[in-house]
Backbone bond lengths (Angstrom), bond angles and torsions (degrees), N, CA, C in turn:
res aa  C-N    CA-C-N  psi(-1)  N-CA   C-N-CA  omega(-1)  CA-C   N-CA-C  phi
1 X - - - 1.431 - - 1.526 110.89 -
2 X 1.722 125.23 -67.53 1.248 103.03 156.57 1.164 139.49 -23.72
3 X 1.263 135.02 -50.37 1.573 147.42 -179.22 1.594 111.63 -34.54
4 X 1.487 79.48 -64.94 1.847 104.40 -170.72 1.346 92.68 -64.07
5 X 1.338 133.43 -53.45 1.891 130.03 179.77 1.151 110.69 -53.07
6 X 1.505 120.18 -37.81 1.592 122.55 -174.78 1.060 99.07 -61.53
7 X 1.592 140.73 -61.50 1.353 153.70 -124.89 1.756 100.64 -90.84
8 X 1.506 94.07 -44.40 1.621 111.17 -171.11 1.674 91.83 -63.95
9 X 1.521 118.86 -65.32 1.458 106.36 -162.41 1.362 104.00 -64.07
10 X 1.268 122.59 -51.29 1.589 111.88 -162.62 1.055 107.70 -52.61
11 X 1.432 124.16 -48.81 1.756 126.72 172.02 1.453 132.10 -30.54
12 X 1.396 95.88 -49.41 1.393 122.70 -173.71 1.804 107.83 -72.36
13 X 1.801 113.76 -44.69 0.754 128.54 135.46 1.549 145.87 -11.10
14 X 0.880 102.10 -57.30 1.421 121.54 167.62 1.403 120.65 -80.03
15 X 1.576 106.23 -46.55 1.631 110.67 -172.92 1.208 96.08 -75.38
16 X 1.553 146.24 -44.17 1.566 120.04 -162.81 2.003 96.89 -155.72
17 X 1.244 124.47 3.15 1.703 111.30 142.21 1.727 64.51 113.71
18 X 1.470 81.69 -160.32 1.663 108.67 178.19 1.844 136.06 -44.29
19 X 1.607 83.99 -39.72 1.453 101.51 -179.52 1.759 102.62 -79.52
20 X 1.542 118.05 -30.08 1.337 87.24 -174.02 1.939 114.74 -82.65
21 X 1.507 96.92 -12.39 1.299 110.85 -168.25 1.531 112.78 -74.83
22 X 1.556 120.02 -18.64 1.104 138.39 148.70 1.875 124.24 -66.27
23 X 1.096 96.97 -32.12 1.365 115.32 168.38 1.649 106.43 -35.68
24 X 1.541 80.99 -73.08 1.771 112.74 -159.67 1.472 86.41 -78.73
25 X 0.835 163.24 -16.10 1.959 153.86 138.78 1.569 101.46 -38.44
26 X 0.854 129.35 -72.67 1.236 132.62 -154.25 1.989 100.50 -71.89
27 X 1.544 114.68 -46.04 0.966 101.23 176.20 1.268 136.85 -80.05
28 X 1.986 116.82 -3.08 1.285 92.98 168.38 1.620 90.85 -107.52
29 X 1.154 122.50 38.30 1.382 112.19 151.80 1.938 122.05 -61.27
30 X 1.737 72.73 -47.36 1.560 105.98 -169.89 1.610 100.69 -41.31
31 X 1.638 95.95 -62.42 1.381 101.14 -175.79 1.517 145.36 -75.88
32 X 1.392 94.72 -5.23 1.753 120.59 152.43 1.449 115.62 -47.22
33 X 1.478 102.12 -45.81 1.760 108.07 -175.57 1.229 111.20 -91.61
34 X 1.578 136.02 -9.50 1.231 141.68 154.28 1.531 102.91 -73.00
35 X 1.235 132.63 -53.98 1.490 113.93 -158.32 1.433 99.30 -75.17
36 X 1.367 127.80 -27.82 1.402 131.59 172.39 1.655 111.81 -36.27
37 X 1.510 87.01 -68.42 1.549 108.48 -174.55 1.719 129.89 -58.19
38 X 1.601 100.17 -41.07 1.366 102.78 -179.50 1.533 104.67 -110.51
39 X 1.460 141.07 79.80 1.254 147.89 146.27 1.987 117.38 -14.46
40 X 0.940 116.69 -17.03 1.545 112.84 -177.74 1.860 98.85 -111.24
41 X 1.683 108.23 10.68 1.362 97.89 153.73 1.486 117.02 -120.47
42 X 1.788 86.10 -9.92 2.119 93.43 163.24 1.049 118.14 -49.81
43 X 1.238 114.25 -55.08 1.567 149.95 -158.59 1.479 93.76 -73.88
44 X 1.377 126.77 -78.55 1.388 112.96 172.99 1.651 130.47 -21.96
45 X 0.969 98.97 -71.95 1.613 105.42 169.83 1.392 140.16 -60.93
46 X 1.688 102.80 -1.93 1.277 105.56 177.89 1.339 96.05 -125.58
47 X 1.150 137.67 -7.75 1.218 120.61 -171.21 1.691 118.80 -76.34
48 X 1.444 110.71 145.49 1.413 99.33 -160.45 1.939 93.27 -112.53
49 X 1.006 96.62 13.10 1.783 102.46 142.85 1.082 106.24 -57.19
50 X 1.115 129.32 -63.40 1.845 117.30 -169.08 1.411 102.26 -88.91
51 X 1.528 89.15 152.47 1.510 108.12 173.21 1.419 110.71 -57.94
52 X 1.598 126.03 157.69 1.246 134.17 173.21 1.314 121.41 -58.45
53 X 1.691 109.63 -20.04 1.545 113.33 177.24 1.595 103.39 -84.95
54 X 1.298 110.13 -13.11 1.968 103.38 -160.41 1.410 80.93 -96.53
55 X 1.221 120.29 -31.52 2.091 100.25 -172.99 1.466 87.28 -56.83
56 X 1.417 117.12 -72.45 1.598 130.42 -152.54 1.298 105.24 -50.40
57 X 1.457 144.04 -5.89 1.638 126.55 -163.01 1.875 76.02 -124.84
58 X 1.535 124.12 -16.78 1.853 118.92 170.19 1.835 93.64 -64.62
59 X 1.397 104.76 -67.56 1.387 87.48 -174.92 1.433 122.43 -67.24
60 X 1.270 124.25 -42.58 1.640 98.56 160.60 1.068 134.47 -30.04
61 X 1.501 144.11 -59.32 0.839 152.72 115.60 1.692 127.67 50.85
62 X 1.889 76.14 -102.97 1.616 99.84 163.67 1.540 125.98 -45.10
63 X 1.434 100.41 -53.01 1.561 122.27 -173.44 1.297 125.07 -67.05
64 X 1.872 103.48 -18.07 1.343 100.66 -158.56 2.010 122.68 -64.16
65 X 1.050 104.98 -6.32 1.647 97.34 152.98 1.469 129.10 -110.30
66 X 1.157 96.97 43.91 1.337 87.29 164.95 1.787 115.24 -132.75
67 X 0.898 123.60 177.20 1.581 121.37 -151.71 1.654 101.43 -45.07
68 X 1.228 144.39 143.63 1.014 139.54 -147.07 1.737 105.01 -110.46
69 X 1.615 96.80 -10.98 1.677 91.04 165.86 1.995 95.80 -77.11
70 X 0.992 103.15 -77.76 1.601 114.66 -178.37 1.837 112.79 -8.27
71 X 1.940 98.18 -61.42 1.479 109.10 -179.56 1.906 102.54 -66.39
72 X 1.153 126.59 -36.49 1.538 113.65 172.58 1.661 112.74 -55.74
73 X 1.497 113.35 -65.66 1.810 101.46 178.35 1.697 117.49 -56.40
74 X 0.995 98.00 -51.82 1.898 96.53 170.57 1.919 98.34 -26.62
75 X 1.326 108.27 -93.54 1.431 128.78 175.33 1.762 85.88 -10.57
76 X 1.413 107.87 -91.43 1.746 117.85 -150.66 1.761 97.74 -44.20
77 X 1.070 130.92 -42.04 1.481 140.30 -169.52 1.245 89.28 -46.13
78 X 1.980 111.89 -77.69 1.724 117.74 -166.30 1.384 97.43 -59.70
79 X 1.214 157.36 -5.74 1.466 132.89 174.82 1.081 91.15 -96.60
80 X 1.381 157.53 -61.53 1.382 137.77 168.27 1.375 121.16 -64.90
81 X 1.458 120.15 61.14 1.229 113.85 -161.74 1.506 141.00 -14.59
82 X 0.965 90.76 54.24 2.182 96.58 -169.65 1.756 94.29 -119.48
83 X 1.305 104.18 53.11 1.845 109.46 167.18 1.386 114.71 -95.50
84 X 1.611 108.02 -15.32 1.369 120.88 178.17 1.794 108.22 -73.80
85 X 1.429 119.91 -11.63 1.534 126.60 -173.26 1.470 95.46 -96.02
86 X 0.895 139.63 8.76 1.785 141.70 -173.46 1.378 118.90 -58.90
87 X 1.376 125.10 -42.69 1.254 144.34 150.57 1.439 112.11 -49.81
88 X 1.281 115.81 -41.22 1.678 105.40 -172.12 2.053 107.19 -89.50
89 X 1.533 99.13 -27.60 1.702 101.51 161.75 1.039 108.82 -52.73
90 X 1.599 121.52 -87.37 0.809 115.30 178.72 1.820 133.92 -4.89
91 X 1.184 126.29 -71.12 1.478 150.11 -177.58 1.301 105.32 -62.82
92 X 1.337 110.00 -35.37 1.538 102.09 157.66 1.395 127.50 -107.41
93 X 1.204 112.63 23.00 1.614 133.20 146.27 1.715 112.80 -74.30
94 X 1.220 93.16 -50.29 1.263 77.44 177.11 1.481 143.26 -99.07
95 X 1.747 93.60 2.46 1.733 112.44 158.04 1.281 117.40 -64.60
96 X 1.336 122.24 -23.42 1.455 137.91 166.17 1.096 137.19 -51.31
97 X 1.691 86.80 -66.99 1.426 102.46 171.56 1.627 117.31 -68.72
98 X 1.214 131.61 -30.27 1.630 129.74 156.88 1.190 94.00 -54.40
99 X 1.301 152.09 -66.70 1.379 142.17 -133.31 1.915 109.69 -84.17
100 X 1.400 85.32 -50.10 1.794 99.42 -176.54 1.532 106.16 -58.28
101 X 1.400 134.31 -57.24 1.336 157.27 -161.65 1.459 119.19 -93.59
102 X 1.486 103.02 -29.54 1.893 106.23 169.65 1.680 106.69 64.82
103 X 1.779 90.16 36.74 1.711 90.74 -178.22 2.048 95.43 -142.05
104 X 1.277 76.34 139.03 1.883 81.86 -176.88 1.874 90.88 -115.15
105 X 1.513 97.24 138.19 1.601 100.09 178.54 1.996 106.83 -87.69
106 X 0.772 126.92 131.66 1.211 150.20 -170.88 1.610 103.55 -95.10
107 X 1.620 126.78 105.70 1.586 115.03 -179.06 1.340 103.60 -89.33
108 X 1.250 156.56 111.68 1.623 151.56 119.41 1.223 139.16 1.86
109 X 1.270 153.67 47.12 0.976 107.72 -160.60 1.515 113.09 -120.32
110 X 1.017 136.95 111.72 1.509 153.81 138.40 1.684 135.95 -52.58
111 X 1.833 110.51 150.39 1.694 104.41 167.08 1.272 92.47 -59.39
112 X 1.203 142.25 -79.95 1.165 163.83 -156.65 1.424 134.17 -54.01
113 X 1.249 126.27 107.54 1.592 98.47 177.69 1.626 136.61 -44.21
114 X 1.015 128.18 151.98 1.914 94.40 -165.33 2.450 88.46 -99.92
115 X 1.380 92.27 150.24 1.134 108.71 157.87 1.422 138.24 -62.83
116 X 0.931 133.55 161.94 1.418 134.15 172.69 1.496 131.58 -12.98
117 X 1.952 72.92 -71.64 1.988 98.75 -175.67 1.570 97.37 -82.17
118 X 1.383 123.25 -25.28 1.916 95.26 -178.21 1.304 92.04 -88.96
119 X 1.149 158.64 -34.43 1.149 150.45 178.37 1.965 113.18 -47.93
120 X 1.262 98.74 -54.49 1.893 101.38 165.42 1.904 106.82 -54.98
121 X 1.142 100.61 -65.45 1.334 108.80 -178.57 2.145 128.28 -41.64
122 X 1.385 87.83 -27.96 1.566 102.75 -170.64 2.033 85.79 -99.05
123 X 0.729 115.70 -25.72 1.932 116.30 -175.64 1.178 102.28 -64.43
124 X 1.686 112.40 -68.62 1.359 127.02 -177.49 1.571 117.29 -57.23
125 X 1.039 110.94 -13.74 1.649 109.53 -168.34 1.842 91.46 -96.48
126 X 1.236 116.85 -21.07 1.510 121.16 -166.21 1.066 110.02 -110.22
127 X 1.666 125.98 2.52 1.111 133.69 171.59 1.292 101.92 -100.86
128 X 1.604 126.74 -61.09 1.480 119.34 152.44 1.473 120.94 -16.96
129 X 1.003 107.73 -73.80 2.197 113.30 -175.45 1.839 96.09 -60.17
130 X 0.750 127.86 -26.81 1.691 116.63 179.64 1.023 111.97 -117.96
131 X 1.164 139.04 -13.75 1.429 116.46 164.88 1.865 121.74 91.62
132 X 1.423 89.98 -0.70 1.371 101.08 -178.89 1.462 117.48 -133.84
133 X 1.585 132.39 151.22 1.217 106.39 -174.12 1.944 111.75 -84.94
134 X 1.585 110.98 166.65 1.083 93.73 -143.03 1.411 99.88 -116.76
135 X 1.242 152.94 -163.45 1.412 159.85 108.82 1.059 133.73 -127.84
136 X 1.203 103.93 127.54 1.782 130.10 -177.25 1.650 107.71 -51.24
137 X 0.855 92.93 143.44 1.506 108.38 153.59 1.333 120.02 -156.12
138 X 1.581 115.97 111.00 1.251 128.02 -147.87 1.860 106.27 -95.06
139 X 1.189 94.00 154.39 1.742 84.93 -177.64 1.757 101.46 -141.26
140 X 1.438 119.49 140.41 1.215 95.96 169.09 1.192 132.75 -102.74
141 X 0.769 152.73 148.48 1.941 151.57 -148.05 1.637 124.88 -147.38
142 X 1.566 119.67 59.22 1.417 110.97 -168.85 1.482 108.19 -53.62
143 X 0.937 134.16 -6.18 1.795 138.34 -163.29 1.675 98.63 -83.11
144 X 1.068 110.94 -10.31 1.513 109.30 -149.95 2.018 85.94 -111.74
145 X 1.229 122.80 5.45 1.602 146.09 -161.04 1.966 95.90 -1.53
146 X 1.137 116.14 18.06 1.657 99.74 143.54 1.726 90.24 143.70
147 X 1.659 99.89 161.07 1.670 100.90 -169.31 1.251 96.36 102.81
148 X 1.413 117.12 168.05 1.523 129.27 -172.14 1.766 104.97 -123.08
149 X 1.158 114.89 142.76 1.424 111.49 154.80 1.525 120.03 -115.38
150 X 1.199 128.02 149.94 1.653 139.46 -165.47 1.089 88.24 -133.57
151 X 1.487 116.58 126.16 1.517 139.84 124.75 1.419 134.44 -112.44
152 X 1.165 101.30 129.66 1.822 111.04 -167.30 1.547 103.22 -155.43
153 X 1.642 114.61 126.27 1.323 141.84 -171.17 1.385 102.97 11.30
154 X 1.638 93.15 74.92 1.485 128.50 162.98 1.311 115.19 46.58
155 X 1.516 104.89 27.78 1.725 128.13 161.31 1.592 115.14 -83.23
156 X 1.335 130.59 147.94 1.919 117.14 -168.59 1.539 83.63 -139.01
157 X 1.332 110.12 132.77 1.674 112.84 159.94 1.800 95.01 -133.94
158 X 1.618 78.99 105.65 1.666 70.67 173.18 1.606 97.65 -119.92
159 X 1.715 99.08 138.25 1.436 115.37 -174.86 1.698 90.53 -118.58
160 X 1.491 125.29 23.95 1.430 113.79 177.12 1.693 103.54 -63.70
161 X 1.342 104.70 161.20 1.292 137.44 160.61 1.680 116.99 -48.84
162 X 1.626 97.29 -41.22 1.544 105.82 -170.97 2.051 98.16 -72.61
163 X 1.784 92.95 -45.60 1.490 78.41 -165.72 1.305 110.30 -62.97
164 X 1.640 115.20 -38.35 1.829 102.43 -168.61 1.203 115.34 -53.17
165 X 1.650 110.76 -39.78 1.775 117.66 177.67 1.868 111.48 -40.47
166 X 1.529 107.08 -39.93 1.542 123.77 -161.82 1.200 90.43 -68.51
167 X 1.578 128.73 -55.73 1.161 146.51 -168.17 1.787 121.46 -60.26
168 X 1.435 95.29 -19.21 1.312 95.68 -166.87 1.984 91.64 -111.52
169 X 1.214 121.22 -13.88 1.107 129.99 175.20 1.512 120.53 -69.74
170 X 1.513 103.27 -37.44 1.491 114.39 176.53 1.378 107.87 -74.41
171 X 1.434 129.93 -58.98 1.158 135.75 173.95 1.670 119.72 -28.84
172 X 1.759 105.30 -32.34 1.459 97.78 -163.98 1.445 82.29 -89.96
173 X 1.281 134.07 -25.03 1.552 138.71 -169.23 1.543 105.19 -54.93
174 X 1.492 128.28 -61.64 1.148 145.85 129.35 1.392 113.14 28.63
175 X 1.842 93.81 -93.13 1.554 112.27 168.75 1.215 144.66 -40.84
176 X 1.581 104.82 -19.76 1.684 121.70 -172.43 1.358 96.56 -102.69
């Protein structure tokens, strides 16, 4: 699993710096929750019914838009059938990438897009608490109907609207 994380960041690394290496974070995030979800492309790629070249030209395939370091290890994994370890790359992709770069990604999520000044303001406060400098990645979330949520190395501060409502719902539950 390291290997494949080493290979992925340095790659990624190399081809376009920080931003693409963030790129390829986010996109095989993406595809964590697809292979989760759709089982007849689990199954594809691991099955050792097919030859090692027919997984690898499935995930080519599939992958082919997405960052083209990322879509090459995907590919090499399903021809050596080790697509089932994706979850554990991953996680050590991204122990890496904090470690290699001295940057922890920070998730956002808001109704709202955030502005300028809360956007400085929410960095600096998360660069303070970690110790590292940070980057956002903002998400938008009407479900969450106002307040921010933060996630960072599988830390949750949620100041949403929904949870205090939840929070204040149980409490009266409590009371009765």
């Amino acid at each position: 699993m390291a290997t494949y994380a080493a290979v992925l960041l340095d790659s990624a690394y190399q081809a376009g710096g920080q931003d693409a290496v963030l790129q390829v974070r986010d996109q095989a995030e993406r595809i964590m929750r697809i292979e989760r979800s759709n089982m007849d492309l689990a199954n594809a790629l691991e099955d050792s019914s097919y030859t090692p070249e027919q997984r690898g030209q499935v995930a080519r395939g599939v992958f082919a838009d997405l960052n083209p370091v990322l879509a090459e290890v995907l590919a090499v994994m399903a021809e050596r059938g080790d697509f089932a370890l994706l979850s554990r790359v991953w996680a050590s992709y991204q122990e890496q990438l904090e470690r290699k770069l001295d940057v922890t990604v920070v998730d956002v999520t808001t109704v709202v897009p955030l502005d300028d000044h809360l956007r400085e303001v929410i960095a600096k406060k998360a660069e303070a608490d970690l110790g590292t400098k940070v980057v956002l990645r903002e998400q938008i979330d009407p479900s969450i109907i106002g307040g921010v949520l933060l996630t960072a190395n599988g830390q949750r501060i949620d100041a949403s609207v929904v949870s205090q409502l939840e929070r204040a719902r149980n409490v009266l539950k409590e009371q009765n």
